[in-house]
C-alpha positions as CSV (number, residue, x, y, z in Angstrom):
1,X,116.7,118.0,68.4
2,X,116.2,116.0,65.0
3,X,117.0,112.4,64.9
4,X,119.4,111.7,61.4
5,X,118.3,109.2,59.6
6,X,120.7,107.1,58.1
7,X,120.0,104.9,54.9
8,X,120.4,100.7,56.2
9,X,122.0,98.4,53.6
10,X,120.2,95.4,52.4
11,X,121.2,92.7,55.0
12,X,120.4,95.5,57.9
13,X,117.1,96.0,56.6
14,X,116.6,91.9,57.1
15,X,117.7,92.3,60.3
16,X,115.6,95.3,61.2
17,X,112.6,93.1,59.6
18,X,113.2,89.8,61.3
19,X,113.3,92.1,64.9
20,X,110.2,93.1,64.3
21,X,108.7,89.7,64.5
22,X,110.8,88.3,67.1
23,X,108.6,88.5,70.9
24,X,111.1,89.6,73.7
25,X,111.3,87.7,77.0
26,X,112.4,89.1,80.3
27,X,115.8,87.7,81.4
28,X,116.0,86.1,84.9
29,X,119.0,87.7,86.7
30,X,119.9,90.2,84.3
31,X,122.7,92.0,86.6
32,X,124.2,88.2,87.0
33,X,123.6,87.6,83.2
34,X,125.2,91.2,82.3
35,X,128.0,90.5,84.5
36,X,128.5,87.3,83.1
37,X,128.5,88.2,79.2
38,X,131.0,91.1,80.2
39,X,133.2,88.6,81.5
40,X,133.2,86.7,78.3
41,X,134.2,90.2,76.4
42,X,136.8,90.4,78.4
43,X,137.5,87.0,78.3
44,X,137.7,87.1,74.2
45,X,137.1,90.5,73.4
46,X,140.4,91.9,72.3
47,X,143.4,89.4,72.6
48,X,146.2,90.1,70.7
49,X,148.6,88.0,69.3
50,X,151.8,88.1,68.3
51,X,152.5,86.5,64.9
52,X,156.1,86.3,62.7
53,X,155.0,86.7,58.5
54,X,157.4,86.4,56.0
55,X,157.0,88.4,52.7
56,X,158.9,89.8,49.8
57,X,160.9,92.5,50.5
58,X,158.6,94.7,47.4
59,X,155.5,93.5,49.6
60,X,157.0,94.6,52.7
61,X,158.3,97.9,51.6
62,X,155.3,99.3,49.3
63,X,153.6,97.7,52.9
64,X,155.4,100.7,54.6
65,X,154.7,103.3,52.3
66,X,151.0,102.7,52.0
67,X,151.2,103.1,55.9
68,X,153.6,106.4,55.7
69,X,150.8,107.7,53.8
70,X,148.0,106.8,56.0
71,X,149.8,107.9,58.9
72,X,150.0,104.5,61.0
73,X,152.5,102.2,61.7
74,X,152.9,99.2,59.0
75,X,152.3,96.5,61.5
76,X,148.3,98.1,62.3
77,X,147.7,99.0,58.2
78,X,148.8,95.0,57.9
79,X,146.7,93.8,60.5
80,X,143.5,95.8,59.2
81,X,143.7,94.6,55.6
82,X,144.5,90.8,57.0
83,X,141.0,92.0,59.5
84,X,139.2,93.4,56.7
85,X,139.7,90.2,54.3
86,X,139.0,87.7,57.1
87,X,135.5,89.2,58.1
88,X,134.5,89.7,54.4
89,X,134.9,93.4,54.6
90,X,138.2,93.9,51.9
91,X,135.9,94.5,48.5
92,X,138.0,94.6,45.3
93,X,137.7,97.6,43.1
């Protein structure tokens, strides 16, 4: 079986670096410890929230057509550019 490599952007490769460096440490409990960080996923892993937005009716109808085309419902394309500019991730072309 080969492995595929894939190519790491910049800040992964710092990452990947930094690991390197870093000496590991046995965790105490580490069935308590897993148990416990699932429970904080779940805790505030995947709330969603209902939210009221208020925008043009051109906004809100080209918002429906982009989706139309994508194939999703205009509430999810809305919240993934709104999710996309929030963690840095919506890049201007």
């Amino acid at each position: 079986m080969t492995r595929k490599r894939y190519s790491l952007e910049v800040e992964e490769l710092e990452i990947e670096k930094a690991l390197e460096h870093v000496e590991s440490q046995s965790v105490k409990n580490v069935n308590q410890e897993k148990k416990r960080f699932q429970q904080l996923a779940k805790a505030h892993g995947n709330k969603v929230k209902r939210v009221n937005l208020r925008m043009t009716a051109w906004d809100y109808e080209k918002a429906q057509e982009k989706a139309l085309i994508e194939g999703l419902p205009y509430q999810t394309l809305l919240s993934s550019i709104l999710h996309k500019y929030l963690s840095g991730q919506l890049i201007d072309r």
